[in-house]
C-alpha positions as CSV (number, residue, x, y, z in Angstrom):
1,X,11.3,-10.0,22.9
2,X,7.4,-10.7,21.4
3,X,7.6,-7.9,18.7
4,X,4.3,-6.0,17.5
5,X,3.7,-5.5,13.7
6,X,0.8,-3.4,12.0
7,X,0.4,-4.1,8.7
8,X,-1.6,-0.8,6.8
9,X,-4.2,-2.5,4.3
10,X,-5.6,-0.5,1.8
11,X,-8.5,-1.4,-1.3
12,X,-7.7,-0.9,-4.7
13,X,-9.2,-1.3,-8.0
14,X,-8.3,-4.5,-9.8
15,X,-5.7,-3.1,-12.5
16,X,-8.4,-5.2,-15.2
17,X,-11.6,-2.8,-13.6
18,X,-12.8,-0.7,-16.0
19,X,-12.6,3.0,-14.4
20,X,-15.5,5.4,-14.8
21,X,-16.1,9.1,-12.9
22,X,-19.6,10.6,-11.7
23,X,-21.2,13.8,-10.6
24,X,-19.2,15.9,-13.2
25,X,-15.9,14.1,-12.7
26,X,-15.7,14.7,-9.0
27,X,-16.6,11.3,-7.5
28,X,-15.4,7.7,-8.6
29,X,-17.7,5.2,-10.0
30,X,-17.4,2.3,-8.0
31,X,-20.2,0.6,-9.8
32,X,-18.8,-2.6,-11.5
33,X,-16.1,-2.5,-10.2
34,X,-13.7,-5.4,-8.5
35,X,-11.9,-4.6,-5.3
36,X,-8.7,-6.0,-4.1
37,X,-6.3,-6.1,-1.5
38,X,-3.4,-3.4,-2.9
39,X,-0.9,-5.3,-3.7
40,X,2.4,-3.9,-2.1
41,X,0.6,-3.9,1.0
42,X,-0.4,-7.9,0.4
43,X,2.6,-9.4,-1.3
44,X,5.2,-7.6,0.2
45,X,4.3,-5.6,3.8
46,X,1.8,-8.4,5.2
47,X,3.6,-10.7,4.0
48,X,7.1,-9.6,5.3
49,X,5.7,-9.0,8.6
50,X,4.6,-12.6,9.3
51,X,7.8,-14.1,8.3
52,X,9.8,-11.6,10.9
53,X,7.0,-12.8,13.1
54,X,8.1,-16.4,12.6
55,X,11.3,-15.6,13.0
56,X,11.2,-13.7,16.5
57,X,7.2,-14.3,17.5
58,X,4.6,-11.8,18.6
59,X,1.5,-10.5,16.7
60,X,0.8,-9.2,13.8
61,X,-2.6,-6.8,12.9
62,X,-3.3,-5.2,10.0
63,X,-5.0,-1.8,9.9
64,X,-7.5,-0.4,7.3
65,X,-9.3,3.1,7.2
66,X,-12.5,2.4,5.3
67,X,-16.2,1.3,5.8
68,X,-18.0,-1.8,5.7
69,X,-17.1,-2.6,2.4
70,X,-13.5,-2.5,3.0
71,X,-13.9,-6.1,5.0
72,X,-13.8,-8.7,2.5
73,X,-10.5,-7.3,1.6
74,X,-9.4,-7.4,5.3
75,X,-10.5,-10.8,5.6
76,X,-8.2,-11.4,3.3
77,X,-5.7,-10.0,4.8
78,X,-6.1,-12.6,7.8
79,X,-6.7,-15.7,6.0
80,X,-3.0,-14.8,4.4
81,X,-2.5,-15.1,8.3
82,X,-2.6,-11.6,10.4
83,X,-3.9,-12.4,13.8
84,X,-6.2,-9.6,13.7
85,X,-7.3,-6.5,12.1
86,X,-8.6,-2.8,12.9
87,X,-10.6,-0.9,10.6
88,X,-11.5,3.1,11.5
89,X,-14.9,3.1,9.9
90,X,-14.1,6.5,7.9
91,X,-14.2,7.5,4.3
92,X,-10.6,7.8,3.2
93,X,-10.6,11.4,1.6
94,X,-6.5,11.7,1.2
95,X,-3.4,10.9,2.7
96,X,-2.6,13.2,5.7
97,X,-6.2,12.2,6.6
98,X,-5.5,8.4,6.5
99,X,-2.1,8.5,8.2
100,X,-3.1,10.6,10.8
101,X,-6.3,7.9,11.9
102,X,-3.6,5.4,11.4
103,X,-1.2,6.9,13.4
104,X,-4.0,7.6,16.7
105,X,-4.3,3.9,16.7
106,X,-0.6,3.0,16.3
107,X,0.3,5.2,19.2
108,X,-2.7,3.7,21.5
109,X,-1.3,-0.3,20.3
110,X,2.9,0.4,21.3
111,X,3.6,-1.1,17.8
112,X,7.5,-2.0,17.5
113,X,6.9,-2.1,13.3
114,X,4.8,-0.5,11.4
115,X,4.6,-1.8,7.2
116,X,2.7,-0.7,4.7
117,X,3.2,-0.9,0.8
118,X,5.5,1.7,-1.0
119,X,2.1,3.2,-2.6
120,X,-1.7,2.3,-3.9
121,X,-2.0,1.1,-7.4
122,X,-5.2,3.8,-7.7
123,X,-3.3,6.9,-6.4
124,X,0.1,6.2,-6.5
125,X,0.9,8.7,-3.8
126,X,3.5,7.0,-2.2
127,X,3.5,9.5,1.4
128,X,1.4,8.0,3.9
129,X,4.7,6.1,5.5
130,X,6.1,8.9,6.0
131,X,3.4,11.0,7.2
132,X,3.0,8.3,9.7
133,X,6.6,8.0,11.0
134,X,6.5,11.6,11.4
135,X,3.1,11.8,13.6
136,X,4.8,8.5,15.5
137,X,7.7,10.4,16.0
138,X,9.3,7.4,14.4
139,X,12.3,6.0,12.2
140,X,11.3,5.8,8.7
141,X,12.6,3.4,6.1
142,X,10.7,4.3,2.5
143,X,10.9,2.0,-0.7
144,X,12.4,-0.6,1.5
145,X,13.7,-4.0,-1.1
146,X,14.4,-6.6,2.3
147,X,13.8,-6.0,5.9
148,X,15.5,-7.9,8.9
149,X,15.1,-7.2,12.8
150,X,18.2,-7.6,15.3
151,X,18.9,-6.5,18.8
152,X,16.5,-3.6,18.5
153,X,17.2,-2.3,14.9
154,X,15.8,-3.0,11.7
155,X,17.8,-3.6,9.0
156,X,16.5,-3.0,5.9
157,X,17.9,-2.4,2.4
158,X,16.8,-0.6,-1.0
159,X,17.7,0.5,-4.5
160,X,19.8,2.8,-5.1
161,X,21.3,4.3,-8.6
162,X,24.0,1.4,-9.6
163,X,23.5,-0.6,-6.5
164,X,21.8,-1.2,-3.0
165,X,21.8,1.1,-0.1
166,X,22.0,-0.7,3.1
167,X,19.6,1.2,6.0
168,X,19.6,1.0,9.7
169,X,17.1,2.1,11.8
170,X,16.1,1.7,15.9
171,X,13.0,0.4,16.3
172,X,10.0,1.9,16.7
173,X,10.0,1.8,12.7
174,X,8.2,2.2,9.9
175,X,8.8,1.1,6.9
176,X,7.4,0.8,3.1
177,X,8.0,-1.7,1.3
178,X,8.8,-2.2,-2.3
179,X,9.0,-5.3,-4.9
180,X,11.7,-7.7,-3.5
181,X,10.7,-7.6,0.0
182,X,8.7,-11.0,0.2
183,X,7.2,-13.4,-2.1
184,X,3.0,-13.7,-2.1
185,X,1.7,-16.1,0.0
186,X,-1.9,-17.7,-1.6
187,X,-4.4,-18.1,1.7
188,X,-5.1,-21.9,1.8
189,X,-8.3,-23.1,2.9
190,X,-7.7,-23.7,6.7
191,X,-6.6,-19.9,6.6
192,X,-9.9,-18.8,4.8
193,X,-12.0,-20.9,7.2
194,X,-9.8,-19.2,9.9
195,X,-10.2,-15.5,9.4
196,X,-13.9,-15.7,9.8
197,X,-13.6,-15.9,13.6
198,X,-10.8,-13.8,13.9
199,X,-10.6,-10.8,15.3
200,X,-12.2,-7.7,13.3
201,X,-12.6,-4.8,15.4
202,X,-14.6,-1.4,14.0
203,X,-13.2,1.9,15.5
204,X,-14.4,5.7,15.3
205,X,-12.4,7.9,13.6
206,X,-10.3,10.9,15.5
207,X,-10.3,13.9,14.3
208,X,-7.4,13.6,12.0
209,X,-7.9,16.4,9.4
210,X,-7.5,16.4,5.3
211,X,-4.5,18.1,4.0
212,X,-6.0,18.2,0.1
213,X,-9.4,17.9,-2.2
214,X,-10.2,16.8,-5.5
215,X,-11.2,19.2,-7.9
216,X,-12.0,16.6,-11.0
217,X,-10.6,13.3,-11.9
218,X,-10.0,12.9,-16.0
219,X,-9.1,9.9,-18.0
220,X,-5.9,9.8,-19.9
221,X,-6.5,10.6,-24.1
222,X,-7.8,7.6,-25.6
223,X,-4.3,5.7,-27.7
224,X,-3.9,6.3,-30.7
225,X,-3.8,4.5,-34.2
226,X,-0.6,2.3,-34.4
227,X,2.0,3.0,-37.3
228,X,3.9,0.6,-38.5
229,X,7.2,1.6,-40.0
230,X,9.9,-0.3,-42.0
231,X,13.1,-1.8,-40.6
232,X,14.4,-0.2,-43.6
233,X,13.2,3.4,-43.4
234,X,14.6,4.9,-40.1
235,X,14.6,8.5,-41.3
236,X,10.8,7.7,-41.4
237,X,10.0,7.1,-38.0
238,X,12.7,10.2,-36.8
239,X,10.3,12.4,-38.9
240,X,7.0,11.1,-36.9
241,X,8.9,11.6,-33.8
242,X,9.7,15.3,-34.4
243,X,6.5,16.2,-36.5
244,X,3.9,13.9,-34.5
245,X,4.4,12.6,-31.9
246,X,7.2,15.8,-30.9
247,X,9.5,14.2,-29.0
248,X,12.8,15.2,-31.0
């Protein structure tokens, strides 16, 4: 059976960027910044989803909600080696809003997988999986560690407190992955020369609603001095823990 995977993309900040807010802390500075593909959705979903698709064939597209300025990341995305990509040309406001444009295009597609990373590095939300499985009316498999497909199923498995817990799931199926699930592939050139004729295709948006707002956005408290304390005075540093730093 030719299987269908969509692989959910997302931007991030580069972890290195230097973050910055605007218009009284409402709206992010993207000035400066670097842009990158988010990483659990690269290393670990895309990447997963192209070895199941050497193992058993079929297609593999990866999905972005975003504008124009998402596309060099998606072009990434297919010189790693998807066959072709959608992007909703919409603002991404939060994540019932996202999931549910994904989830109008999923359903249109027939998708037999759907991957995307556990979570964004900027957000660190870790819900649009399974907002999406539940608008597909699908299985969900979250912080997914491995991932294989047989007669139908998927079989996936994940951490669990003093071992692994070993999930199966029928297929439609989506899943998030989480470290372990695939090793990063590094686009070669043939792959970069590649994804500039593949496929790229711009959708509208439906009318998929948001389910939260920002208020503000405020930086953590700048670190503190370091204090160095003596191997040999540990009643010392209990005293800074329960009269400074108050975690005693």
């Amino acid at each position: 059976m030719t299987m269908k995977f969509l692989v959910c993309i997302s931007k991030a900040p580069d972890t290195t960027s230097r973050i910055a807010f605007t218009e009284g802390d409402t709206q992010f500075d993207a000035n400066g910044v670097q842009f990158i593909v988010n990483p659990y959705d690269e290393w670990y979903a895309l990447v997963r989803a192209l070895e199941l698709k050497e193992q058993h064939g079929g297609t593999v597209t990866t999905i972005t909600v975003g504008q124009a300025d998402c596309d060099p990341v998606i072009r990434k995305a297919l010189a790693i080696g998807a066959d072709d990509a959608i992007r909703v040309d919409a603002n991404p406001t939060d994540a019932m809003q996202v999931a549910g444009l994904i989830a109008e295009q999923a359903k249109a597609g027939g998708y037999d997988v759907v991957l995307c990373g556990k979570e964004t590095i900027d957000h660190n939300g870790s819900v649009v999986g399974g907002m999406l499985a539940e608008m597909l009316d699908a299985s969900f498999i979250s912080l997914a560690t491995s991932l294989d497909l047989e007669e139908g199923k998927a079989q996936a498995k994940r951490e669990a407190s003093g071992g692994l817990e070993r999930v199966e799931a029928t297929l439609p199926v989506v899943v998030s992955a989480a470290k372990g699930m695939a090793e990063q592939r590094i686009p070669n050139m043939r792959g970069i020369m590649a994804a500039r004729t593949k496929p790229l295709n711009v959708v509208s948006p439906g009318g998929a609603t948001e389910g939260t707002g920002v208020s503000k956005f405020e930086l953590p408290p700048a670190k503190g001095d370091c204090k160095m304390i003596s191997a040999d005075t540990p009643e010392e540093l209990v005293r800074l823990l329960r009269e400074e730093a108050k975690v005693l």
